[in-house]
LONU-715723 format. One record per residue (C-alpha): x, y, z; residue number from 1; residue in three letters. Coordinates in Angstrom, 3 decimals, decimal comma. Example, Ala and Ser with C-alpha at 12.3 -4.5 7.8 and 13.67 -1.06 7.14 Angstrom:
ATOM       east      north         up   seq   type
ATOM     12,300     -4,500      7,800     1    ALA
ATOM     13,670     -1,060      7,140     2    SER
This chain:
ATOM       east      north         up   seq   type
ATOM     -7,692    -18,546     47,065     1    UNK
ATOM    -10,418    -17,129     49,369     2    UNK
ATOM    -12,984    -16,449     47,007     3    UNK
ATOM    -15,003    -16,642     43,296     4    UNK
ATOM    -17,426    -15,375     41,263     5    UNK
ATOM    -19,269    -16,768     37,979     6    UNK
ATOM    -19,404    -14,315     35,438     7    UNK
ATOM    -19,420    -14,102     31,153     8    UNK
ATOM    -17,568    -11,556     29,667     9    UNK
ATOM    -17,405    -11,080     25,842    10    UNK
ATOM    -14,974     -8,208     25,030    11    UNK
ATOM    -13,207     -7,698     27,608    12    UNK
ATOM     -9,122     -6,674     28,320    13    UNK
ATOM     -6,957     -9,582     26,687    14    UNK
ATOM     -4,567    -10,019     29,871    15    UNK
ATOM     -2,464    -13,266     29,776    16    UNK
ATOM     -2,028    -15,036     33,337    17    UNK
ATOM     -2,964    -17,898     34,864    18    UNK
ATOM     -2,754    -19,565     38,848    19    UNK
ATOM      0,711    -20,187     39,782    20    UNK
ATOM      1,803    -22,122     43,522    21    UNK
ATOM      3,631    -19,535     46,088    22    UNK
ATOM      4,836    -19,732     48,968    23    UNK
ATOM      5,667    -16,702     49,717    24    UNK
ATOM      8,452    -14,271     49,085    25    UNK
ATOM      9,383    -12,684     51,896    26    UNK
ATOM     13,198    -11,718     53,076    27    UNK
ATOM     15,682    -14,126     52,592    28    UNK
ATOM     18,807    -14,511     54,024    29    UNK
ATOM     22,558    -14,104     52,478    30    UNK
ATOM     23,492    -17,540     50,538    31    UNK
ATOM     19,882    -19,397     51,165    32    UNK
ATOM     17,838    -19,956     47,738    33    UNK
ATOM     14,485    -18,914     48,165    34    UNK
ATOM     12,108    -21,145     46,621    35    UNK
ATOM      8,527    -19,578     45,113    36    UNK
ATOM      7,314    -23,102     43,596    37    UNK
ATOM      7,385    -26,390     43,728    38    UNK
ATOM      8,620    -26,723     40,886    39    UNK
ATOM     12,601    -27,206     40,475    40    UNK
ATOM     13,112    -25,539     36,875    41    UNK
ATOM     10,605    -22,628     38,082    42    UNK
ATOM     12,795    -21,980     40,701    43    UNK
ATOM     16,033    -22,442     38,747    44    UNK
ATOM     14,929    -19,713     36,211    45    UNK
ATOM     13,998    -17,511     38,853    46    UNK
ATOM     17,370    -17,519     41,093    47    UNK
ATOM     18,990    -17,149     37,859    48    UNK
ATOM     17,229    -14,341     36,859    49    UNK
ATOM     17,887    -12,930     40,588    50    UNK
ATOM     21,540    -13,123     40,555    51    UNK
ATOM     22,786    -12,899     37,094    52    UNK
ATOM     20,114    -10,509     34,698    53    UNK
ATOM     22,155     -7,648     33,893    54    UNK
ATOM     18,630     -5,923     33,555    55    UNK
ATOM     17,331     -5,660     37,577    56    UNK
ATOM     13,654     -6,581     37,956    57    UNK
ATOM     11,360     -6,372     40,898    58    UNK
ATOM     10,532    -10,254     42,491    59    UNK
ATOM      7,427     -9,261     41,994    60    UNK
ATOM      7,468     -8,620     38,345    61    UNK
ATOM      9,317    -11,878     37,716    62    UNK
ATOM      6,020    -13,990     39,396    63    UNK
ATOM      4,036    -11,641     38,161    64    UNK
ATOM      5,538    -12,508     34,770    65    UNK
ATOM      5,187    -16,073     34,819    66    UNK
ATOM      1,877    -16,011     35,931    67    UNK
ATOM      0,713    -14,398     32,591    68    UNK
ATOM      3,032    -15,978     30,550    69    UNK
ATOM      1,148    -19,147     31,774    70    UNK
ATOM     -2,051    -17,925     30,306    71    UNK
ATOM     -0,621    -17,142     27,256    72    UNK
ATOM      0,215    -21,003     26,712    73    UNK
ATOM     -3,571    -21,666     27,382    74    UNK
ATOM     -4,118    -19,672     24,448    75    UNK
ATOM     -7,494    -18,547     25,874    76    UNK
ATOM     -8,006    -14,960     25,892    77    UNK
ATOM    -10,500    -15,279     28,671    78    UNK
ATOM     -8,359    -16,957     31,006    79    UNK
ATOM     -6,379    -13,814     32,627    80    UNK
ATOM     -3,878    -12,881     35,488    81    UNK
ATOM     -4,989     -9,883     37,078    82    UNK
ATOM     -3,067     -7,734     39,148    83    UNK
ATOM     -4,468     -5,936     42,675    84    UNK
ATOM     -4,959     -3,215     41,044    85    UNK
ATOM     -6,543     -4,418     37,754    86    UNK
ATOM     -8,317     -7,140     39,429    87    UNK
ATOM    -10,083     -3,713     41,503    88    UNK
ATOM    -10,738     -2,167     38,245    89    UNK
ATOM    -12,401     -4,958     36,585    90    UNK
ATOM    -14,338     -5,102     39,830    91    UNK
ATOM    -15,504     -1,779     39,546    92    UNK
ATOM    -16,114     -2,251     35,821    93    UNK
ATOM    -19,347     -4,161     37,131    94    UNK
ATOM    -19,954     -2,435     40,195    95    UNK
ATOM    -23,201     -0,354     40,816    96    UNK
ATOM    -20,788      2,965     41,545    97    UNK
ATOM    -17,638      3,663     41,541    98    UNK
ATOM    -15,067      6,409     42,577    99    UNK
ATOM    -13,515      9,212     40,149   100    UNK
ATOM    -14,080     12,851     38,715   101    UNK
ATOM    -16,780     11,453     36,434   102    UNK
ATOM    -15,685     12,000     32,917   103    UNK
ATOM    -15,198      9,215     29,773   104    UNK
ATOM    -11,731      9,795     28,681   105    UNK
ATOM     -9,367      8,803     25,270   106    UNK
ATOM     -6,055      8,893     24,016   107    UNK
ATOM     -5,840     10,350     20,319   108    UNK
ATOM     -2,242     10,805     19,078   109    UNK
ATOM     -0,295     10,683     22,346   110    UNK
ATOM     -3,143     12,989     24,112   111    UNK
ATOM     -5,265     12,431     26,759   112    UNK
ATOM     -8,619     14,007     26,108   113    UNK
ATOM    -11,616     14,513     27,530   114    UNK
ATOM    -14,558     13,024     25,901   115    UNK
ATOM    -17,414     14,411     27,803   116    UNK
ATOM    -18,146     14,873     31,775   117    UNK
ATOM    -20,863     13,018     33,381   118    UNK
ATOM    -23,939     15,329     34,101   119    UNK
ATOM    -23,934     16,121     37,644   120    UNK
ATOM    -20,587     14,770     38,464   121    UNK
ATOM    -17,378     16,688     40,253   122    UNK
ATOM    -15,796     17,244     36,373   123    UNK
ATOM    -18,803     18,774     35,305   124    UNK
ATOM    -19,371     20,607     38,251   125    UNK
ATOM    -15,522     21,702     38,298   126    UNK
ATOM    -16,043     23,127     34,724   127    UNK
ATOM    -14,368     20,541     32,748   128    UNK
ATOM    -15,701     20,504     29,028   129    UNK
ATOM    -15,179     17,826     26,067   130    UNK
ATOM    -12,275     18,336     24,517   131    UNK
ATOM     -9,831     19,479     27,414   132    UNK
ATOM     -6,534     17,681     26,946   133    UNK
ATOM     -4,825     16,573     30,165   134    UNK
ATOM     -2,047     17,592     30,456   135    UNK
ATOM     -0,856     17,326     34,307   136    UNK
ATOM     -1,984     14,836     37,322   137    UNK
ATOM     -1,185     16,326     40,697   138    UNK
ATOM      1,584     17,919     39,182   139    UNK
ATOM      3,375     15,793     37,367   140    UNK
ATOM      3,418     16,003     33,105   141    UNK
ATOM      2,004     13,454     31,014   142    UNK
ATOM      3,899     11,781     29,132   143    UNK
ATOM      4,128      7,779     27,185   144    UNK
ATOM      1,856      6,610     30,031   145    UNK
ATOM     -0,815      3,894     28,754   146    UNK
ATOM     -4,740      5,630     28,651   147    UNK
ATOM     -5,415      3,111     32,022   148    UNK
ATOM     -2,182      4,207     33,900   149    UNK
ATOM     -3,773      8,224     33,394   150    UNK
ATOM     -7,113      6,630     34,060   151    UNK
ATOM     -5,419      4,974     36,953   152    UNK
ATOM     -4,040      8,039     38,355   153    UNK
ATOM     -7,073     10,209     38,109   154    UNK
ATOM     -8,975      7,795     40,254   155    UNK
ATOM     -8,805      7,632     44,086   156    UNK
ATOM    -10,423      7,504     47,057   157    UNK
ATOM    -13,924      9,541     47,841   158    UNK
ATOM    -13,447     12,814     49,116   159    UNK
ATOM     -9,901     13,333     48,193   160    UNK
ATOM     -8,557     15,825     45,661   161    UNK
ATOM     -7,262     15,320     42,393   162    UNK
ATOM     -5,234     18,409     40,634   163    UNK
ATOM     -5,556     18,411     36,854   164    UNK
ATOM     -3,671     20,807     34,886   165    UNK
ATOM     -6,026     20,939     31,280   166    UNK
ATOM     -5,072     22,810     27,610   167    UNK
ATOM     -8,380     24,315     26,279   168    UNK
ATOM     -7,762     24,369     22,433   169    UNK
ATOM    -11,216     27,182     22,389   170    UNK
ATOM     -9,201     29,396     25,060   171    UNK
ATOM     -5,778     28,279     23,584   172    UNK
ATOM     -4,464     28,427     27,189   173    UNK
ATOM     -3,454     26,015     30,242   174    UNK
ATOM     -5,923     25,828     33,079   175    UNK
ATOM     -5,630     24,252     36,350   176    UNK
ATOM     -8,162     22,581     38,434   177    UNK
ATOM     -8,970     20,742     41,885   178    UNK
ATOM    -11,707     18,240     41,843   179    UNK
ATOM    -12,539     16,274     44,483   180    UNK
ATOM    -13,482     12,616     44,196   181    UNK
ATOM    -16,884     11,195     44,402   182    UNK
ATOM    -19,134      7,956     43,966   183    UNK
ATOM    -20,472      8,346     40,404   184    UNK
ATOM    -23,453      6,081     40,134   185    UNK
ATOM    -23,501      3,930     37,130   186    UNK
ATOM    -26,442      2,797     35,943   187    UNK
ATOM    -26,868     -0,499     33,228   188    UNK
ATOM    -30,768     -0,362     32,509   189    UNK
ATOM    -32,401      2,623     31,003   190    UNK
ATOM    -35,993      2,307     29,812   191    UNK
ATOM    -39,203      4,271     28,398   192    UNK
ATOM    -42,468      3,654     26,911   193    UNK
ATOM    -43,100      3,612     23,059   194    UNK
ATOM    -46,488      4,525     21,736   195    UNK
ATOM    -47,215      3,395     18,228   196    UNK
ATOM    -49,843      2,931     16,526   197    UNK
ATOM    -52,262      2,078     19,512   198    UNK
ATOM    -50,015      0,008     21,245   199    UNK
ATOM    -47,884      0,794     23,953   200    UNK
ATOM    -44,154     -0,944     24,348   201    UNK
ATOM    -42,022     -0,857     26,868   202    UNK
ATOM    -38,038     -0,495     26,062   203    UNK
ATOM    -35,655     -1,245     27,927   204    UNK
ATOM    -32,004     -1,526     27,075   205    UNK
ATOM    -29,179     -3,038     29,112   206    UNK
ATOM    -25,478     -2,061     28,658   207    UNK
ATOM    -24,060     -4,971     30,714   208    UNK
ATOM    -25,134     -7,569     33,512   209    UNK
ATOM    -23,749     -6,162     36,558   210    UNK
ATOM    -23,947     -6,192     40,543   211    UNK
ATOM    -27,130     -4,170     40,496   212    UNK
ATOM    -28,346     -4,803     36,763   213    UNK
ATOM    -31,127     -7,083     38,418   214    UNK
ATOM    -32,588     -4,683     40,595   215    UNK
ATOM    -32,625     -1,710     37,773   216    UNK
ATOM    -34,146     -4,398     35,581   217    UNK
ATOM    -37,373     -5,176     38,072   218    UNK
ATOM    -37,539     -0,895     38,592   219    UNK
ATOM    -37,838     -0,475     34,912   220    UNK
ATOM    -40,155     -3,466     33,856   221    UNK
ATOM    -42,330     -2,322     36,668   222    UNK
ATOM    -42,320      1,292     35,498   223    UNK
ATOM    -43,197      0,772     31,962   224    UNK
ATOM    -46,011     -2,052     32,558   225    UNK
ATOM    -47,838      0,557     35,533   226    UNK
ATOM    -47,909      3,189     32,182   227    UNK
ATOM    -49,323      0,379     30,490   228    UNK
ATOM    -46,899     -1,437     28,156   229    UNK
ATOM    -48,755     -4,638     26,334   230    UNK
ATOM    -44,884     -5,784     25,315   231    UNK
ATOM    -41,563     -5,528     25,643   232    UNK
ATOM    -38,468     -4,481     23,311   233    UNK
ATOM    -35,085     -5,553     25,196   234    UNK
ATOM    -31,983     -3,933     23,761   235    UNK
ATOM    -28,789     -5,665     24,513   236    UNK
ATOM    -26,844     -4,288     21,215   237    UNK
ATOM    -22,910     -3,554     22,348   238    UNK
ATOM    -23,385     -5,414     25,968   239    UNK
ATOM    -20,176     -7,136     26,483   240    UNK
ATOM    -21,710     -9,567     29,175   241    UNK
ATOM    -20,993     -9,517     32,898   242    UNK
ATOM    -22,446    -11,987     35,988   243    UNK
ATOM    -24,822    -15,359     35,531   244    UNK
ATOM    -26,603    -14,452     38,441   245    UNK
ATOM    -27,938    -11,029     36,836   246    UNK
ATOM    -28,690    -13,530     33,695   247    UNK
ATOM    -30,491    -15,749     35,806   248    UNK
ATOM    -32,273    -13,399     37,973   249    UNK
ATOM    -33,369    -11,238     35,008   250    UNK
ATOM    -33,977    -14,822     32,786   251    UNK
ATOM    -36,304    -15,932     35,643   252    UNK
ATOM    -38,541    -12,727     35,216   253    UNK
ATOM    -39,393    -13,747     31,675   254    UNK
ATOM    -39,653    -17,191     31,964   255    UNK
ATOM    -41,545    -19,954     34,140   256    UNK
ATOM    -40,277    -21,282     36,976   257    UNK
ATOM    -38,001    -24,393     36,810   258    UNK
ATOM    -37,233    -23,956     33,296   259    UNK
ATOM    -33,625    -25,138     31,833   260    UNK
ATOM    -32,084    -21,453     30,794   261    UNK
ATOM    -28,808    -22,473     29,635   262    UNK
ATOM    -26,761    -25,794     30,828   263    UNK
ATOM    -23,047    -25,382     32,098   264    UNK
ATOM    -20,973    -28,246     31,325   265    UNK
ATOM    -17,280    -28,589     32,830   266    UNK
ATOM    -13,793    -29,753     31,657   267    UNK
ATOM    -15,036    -33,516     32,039   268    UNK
ATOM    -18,119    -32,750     29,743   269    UNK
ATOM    -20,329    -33,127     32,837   270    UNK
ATOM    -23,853    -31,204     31,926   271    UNK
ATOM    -25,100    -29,406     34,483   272    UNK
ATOM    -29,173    -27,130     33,530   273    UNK
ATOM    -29,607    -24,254     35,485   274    UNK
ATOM    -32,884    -23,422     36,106   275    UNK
ATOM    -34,872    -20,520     36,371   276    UNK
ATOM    -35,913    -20,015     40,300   277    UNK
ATOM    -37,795    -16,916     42,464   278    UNK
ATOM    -35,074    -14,705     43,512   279    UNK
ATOM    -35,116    -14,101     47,303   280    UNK
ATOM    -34,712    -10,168     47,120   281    UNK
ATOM    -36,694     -8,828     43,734   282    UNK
ATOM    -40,524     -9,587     43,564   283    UNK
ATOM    -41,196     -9,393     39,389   284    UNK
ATOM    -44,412     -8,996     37,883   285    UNK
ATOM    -46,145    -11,948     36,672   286    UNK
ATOM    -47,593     -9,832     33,695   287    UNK
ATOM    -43,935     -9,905     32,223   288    UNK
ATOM    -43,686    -13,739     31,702   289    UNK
ATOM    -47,004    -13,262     29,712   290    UNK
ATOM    -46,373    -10,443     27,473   291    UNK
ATOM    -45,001    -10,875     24,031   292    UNK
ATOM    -41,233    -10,084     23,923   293    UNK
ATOM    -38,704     -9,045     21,107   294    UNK
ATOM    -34,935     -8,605     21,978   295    UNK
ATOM    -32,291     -6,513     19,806   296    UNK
ATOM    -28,824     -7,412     19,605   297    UNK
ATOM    -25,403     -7,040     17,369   298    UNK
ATOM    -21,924     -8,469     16,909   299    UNK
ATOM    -21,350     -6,207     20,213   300    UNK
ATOM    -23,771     -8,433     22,647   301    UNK
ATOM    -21,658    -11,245     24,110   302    UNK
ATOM    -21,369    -13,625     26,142   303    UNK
ATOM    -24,047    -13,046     29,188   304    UNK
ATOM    -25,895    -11,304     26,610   305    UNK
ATOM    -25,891    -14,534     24,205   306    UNK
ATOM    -27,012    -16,538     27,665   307    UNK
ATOM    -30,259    -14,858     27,969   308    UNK
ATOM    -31,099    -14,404     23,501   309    UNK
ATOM    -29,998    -18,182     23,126   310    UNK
ATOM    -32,358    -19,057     26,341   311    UNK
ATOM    -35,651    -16,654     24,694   312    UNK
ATOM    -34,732    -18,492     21,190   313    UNK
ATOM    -34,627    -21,710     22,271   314    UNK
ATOM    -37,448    -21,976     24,810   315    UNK
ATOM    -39,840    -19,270     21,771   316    UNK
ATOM    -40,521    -16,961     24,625   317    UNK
ATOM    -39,435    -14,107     22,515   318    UNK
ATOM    -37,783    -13,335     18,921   319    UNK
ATOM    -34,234    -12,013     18,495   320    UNK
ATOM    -34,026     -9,092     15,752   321    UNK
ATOM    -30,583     -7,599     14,408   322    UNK
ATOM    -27,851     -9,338     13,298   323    UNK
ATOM    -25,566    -12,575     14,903   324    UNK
ATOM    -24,082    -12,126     18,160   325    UNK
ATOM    -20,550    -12,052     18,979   326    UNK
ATOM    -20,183    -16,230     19,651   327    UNK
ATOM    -18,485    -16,382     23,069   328    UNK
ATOM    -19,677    -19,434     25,114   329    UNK
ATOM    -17,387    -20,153     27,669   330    UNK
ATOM    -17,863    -19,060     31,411   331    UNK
ATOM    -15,266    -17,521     33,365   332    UNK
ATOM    -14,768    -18,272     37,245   333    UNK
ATOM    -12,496    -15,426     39,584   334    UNK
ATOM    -10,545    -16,458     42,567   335    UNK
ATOM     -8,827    -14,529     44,734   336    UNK
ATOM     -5,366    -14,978     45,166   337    UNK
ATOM     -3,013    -14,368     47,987   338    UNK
ATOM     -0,941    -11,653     46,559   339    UNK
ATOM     -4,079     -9,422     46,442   340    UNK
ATOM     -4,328    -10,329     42,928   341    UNK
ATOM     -7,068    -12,406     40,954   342    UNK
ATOM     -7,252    -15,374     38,712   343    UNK
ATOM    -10,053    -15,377     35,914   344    UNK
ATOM     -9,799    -18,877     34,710   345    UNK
ATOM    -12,344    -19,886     31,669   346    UNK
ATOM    -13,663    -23,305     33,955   347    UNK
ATOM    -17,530    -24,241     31,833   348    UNK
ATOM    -18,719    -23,916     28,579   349    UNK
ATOM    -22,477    -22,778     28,529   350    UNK
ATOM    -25,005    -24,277     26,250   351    UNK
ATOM    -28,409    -23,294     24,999   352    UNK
ATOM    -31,425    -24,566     26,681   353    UNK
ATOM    -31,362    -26,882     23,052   354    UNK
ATOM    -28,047    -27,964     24,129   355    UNK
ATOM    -26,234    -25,889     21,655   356    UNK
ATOM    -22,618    -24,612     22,004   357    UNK
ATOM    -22,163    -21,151     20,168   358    UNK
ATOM    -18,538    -20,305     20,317   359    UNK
ATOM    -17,331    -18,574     17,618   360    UNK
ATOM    -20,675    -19,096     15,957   361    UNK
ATOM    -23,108    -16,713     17,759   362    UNK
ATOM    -26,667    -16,804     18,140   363    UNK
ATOM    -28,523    -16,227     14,665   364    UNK
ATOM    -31,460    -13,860     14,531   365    UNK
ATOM    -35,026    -14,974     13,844   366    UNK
ATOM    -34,603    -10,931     11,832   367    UNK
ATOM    -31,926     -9,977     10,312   368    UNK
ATOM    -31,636     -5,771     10,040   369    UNK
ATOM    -28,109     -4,200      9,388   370    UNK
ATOM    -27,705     -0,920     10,580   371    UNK
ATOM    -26,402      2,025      8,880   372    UNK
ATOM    -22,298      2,751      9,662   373    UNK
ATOM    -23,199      5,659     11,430   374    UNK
ATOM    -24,950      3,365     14,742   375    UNK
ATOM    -22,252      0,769     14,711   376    UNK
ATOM    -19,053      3,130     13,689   377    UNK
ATOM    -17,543      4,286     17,128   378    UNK
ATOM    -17,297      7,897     17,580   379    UNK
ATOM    -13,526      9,015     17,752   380    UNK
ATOM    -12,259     12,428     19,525   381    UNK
ATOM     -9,635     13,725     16,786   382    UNK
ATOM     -7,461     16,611     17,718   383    UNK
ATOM     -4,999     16,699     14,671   384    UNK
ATOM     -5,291     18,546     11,526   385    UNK
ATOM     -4,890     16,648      7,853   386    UNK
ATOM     -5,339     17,928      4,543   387    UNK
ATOM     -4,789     16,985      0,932   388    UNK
ATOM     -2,756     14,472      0,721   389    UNK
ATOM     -2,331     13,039      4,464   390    UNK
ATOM     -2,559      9,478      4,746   391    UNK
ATOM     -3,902      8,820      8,136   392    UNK
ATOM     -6,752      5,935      9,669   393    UNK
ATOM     -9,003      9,040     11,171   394    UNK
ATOM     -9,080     10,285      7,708   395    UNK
ATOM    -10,565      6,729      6,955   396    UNK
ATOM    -12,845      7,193      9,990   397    UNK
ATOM    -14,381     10,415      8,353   398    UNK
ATOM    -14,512      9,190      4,765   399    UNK
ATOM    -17,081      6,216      6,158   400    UNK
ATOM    -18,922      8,757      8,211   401    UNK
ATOM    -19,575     11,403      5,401   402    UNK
ATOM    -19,974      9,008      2,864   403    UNK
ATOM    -22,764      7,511      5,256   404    UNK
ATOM    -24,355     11,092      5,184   405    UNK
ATOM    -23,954     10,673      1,420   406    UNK
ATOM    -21,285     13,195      0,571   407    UNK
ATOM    -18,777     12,198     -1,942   408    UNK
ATOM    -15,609     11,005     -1,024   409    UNK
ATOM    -14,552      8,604     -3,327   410    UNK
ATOM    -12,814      6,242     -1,237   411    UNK
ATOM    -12,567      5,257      2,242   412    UNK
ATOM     -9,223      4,604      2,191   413    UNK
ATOM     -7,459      7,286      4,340   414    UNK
ATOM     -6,285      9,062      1,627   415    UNK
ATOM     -6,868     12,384      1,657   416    UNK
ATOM     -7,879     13,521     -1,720   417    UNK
ATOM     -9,558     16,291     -3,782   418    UNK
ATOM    -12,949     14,434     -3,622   419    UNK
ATOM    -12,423     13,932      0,346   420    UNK
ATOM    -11,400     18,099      0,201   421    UNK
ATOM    -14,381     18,787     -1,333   422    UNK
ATOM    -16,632     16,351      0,411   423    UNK
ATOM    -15,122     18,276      4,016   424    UNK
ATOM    -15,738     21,967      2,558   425    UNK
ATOM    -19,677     20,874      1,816   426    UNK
ATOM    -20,013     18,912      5,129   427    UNK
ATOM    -18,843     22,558      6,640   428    UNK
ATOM    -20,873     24,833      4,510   429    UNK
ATOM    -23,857     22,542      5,401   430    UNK
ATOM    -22,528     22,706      8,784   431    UNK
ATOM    -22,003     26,178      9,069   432    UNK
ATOM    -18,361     26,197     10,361   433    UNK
ATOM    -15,806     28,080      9,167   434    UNK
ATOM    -15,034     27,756      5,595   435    UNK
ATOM    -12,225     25,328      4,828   436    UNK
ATOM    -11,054     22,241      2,976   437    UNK
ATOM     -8,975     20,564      5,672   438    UNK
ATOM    -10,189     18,433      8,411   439    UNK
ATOM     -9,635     19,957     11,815   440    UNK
ATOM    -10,686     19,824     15,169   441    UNK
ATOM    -13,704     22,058     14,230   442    UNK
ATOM    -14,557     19,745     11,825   443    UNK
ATOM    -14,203     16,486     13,837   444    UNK
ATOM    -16,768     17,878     16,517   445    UNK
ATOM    -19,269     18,960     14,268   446    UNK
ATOM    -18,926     15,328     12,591   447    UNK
ATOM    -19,298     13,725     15,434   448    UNK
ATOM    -22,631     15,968     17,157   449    UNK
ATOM    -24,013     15,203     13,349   450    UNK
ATOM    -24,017     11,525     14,242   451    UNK
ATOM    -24,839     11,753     17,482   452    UNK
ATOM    -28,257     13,539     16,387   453    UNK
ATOM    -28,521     10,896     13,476   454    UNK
ATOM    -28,606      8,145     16,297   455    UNK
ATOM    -30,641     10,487     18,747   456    UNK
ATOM    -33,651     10,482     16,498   457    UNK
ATOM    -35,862      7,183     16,783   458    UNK
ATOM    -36,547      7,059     13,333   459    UNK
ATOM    -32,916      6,194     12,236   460    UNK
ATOM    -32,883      3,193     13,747   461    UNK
ATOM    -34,068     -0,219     11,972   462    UNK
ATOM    -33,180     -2,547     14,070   463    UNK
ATOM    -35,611     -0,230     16,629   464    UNK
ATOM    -37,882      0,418     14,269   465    UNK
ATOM    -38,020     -3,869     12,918   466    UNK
ATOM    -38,725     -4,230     16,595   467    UNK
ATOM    -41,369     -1,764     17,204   468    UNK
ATOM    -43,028     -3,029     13,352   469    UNK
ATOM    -43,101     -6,839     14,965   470    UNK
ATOM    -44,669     -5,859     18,135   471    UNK
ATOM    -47,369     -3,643     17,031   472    UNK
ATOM    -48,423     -6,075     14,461   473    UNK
ATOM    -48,120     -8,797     16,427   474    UNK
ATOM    -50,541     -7,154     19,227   475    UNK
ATOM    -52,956     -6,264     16,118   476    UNK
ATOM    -53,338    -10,218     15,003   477    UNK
């Protein structure tokens, strides 16, 4: 091991595997055992394996093997053997940029499709559109391959070309396409200024803690208290987590210095507070640890999320408005290891300021606002045609959604029947597509830019508006 990091990550890949002793596995010679433990019955299982599996595997598999199958007996899904190349895509996951065609892609029913290009980036630019299914990478077809493996494939290295061979569905033809490869930024703070009533709010919402979450998070306080905002609304709803040193960096901005933010205590039950401290590279405001503060979060904000709401709760530098967090308290350290891969080995459990563990519990809300299906229902690309009498989960998918628009399904079952029918016909009339009772791909889109507008307009959402409500009256008092 060469190296680690500290990070908290709620939902997150479930990859067993777990630190396992080599010593190498290099060439050996004709009649010598080669030994890849110290461990006798390791390296009885694996010779045997070697010599006598009428199925051949790759030495490499076989350790690779054992190292998850040793995190599965942990039976902690945030303990996790990660391979070279998985431990560089978790990497990336939190980096500032990364390198690809920038476009968000899914698998629907054995297809890989393109969910939408990134403004600005090589897909767009190329002329890729939502709903292109690819079919081809540099050549070769498509076929059984997991949505990472295409994902996988697609990436590379900056500057170099990627061929994609796409089916339009509009053009009902094949297309073919070179893109070439490019940092796409990726940015984890976004922010604006609310005016409401007389009073001026900043919002910002963060979409996970990464390497450069810190610095995007002192640009966009700074923005929004120059325009004038007398609070701030923090949005942390479907933030799966990410580093404690964003947490503490972006903690320390809000709070006074040398104040517990969460305590860490190890295997032994040692307690160790963390405190908050100046950070050497980002100057904050001092406005910001004055100003009243309200933070929104869901069952989607874990882990780093739950550091920094448990920390505002406990110390009453801000309320928490939504509904209970995910519950995942336990902190994860990453060491290198020295077959490239990584091992992400759950090592602390974090407690509140108060002390309080909140695994599998989550951190209660001070205001509790459910939101309607249509802001917590992810959006699904759906390429296949059903009608009466189909039986399918993305049937269930648009029974929730049109019953949340208040058409009349029936059920929400999956089954596709003549309430459902006539439930799609009105959602198309209304619509204006083309008059029909099934659901198709025509119908899917237009379901999903319906919800899409639902969430795009401010009024739609309570938790928001709760938020905004608390602020303005508390600034009135």
């Amino acid at each position: 091991m060469r190296r680690s990091r500290l990070f908290l990550v709620g939902i997150s890949m479930l990859i067993g595997g777990v630190l396992f002793g080599l010593n190498g596995c290099g060439k050996q010679e004709a009649g010598q055992t080669q030994s890849i433990s110290n461990l006798p019955v390791i390296d009885e299982a694996y010779e045997a394996i070697q010599e006598k599996a009428v199925y051949p595997i790759k030495k490499d598999m076989l350790v690779e093997g054992a190292l998850r199958g040793m995190a599965d007996t942990i039976g902690d899904p945030y303990s996790t053997y990660l391979t070279e190349q998985e431990a560089a895509s978790h990497r990336e996951s939190l980096a500032g940029s990364r390198v690809g065609i920038g476009a968000e892609v899914t698998r629907s029913n054995g297809k890989y499709i393109i969910v939408s290009p990134i403004k600005g980036g090589p897909a767009e630019k190329a002329g890729l559109q939502p709903y292109d299914e690819i079919v081809r990478v540099d050549g070769e077809r498509l076929g059984n391959e997991t949505l990472q493996e295409v994902v996988n494939r697609i990436r590379g290295k900056k500057g170099t070309d990627v061929k994609l061979t796409i089916f339009r569905p509009d053009a009902d033809k094949h297309m073919e396409y070179t893109i070439v490869r490019d940092h796409i930024p990726v940015k984890s703070v976004s922010h604006k200024l609310l005016e409401e009533r007389g009073a001026k709010l900043g919002y910002i919402a963060l979409t996970m803690f990464g390497e450069e979450t810190a610095k995007e998070w002192q640009t966009a306080t700074s923005e929004v208290i120059k325009q004038g905002a007398q609070a701030i609304i923090i949005d942390v709803r479907g933030n799966p987590g990410g580093y404690l040193m964003a947490v503490s960096e972006i903690a320390g901005s809000l709070l006074n210095e040398d104040q517990v933010f969460v305590v860490m205590q190890d295997a032994k039950g040692n307690l160790t507070p963390l405190v908050t401290e100046k950070s050497k590279d980002i100057q904050y405001n001092d406005h910001l640890k004055q100003i009243p503060i309200v933070l929104v979060q869901d069952v989607g904000s874990a882990s780093a999320s739950e550091v920094l709401s448990a920390a505002l709760k406990d110390l009453k530098r801000g309320s928490i408005i939504g509904t209970t967090s995910f519950g995942k308290g336990t902190v994860q350290e990453t060491m290198e290891l020295s077959n490239g891969g990584e091992l992400k080995l759950s090592t602390n459990k974090w407690l509140t300021p108060k002390e309080k563990w909140i695994h599998g519990k989550g951190v209660t809300v001070d205001i509790e606002v459910k939101q309607s299906v249509l802001f917590t229902e992810h959006l699904q690309m759906v390429t296949e045609t059903f009608k009466e009498g189909h039986f399918n989960d993305q049937i269930a998918y648009a029974q929730r959604m049109l019953k949340a628009f208040d058409y009349k399904t029936g059920r929400t079952d999956g089954y596709f029947d003549k309430d459902t029918a006539d439930a799609v016909h009105a959602f198309r009339a209304d619509h204006q597509i083309a008059e029909s009772y099934a659901m198709d791909r025509e119908f899917f889109t237009a379901l999903k830019s319906a919800v899409e507008e639902y969430r795009g307009e401010e009024k739609n959402d309570k938790q928001l508006r709760m938020a905004v409500d608390y602020l303005v009256n508390a600034l009135a008092e």
